[in-house]
Every structure is written in structure tokens, then in C-alpha cells.
C-alpha positions as CSV (number, residue, x, y, z in Angstrom):
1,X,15.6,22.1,15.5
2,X,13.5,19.9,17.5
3,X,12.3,16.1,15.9
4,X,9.1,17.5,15.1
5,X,10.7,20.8,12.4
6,X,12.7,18.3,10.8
7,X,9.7,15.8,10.4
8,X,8.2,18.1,7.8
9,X,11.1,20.4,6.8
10,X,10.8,17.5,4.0
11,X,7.3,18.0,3.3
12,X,6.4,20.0,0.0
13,X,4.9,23.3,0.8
14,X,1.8,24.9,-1.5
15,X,4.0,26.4,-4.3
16,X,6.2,23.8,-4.5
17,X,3.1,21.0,-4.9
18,X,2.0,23.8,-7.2
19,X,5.2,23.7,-9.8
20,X,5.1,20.0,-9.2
21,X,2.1,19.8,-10.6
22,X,2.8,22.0,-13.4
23,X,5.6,20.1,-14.4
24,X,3.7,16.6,-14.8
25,X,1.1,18.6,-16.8
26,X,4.0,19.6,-18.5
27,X,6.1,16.0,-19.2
28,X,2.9,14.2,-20.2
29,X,0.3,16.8,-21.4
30,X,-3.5,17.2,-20.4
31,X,-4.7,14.2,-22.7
32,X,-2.6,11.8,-20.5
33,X,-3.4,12.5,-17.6
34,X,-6.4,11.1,-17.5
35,X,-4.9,7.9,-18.5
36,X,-2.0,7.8,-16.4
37,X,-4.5,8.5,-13.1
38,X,-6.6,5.5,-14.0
39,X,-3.3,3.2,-14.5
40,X,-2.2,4.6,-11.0
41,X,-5.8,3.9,-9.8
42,X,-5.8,0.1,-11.2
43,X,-2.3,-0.6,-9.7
44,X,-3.2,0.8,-6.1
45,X,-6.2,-2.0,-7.0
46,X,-4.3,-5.0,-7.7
47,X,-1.6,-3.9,-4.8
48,X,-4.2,-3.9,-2.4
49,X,-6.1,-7.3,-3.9
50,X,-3.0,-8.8,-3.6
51,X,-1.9,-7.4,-0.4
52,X,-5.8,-8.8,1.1
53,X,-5.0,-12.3,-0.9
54,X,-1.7,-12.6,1.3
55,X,-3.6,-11.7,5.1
56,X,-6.4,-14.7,4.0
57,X,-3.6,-17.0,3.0
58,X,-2.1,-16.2,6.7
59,X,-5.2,-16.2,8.4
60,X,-6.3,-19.6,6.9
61,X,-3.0,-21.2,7.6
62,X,-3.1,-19.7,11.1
63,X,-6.5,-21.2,11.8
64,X,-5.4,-24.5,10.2
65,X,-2.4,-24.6,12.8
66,X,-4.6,-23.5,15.4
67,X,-7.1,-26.8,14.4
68,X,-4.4,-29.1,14.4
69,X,-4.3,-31.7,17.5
70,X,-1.0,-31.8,19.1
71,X,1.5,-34.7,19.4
72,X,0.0,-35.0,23.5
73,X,-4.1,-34.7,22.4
74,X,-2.7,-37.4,19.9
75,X,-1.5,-40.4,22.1
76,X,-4.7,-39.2,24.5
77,X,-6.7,-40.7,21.7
């Protein structure tokens, strides 16, 4: 088998995405759903707010370092 077989030999196939789905409807019923896909939906929210929170903070404190004089532009003064 070459690299690219084995990439998706681990991949769900139609049927088996099929009687995946059929068991979650199962476990939690059709009145949950709904709610459990806007949960999901909020938490991908707040992951991604928070993950965009965290590249400002590092882009700020980048620039701010970037800013900063160094030790030589500060004797020059």
C-alpha cells in the first residue's frame, strides 16, 4: 500500500457516516439534536474568539518589541 491508500483507509466511507449518524440520532433523540448542534456551534465560536484574542495579543507585543529602541539607538541619544 502506497502513503496515499493508507491516508484515507481511515477515512469513514458513505455507509459507515450513514450508521454513524444513525446512532447519534439514536443516543440523543431528534429533540436534542438541535440543541447539541447549537452548543457545538457556540463552542467552535468561543474557540475561535479565543484563538483570534491570542494572534492580537502576539501581534501587539510583536509590534511593541519591534517599537522599542535598542540599548545602541539608546546611548546615540
Amino acid at each position: 500500500m502506497s502513503g496515499y491508500e493508507l491516508h484515507y483507509a481511515a477515512m469513514p466511507g458513505g455507509w459507515e457516516m450513514v450508521v454513524i449518524a444513525l446512532v447519534i440520532l439514536l443516543m440523543f433523540g431528534a429533540k436534542k439534536l438541535p440543541e447539541l448542534a447549537r452548543g457545538l456551534g457556540q463552542g467552535i465560536r468561543e474557540f475561535k474568539g479565543a484563538v483570534d484574542g491570542v494572534k492580537d495579543e502576539l501581534k501587539e507585543t510583536q509590534d511593541s518589541i519591534e517599537k522599542e529602541p535598542t540599548s545602541e539607538e539608546k546611548s546615540d541619544n
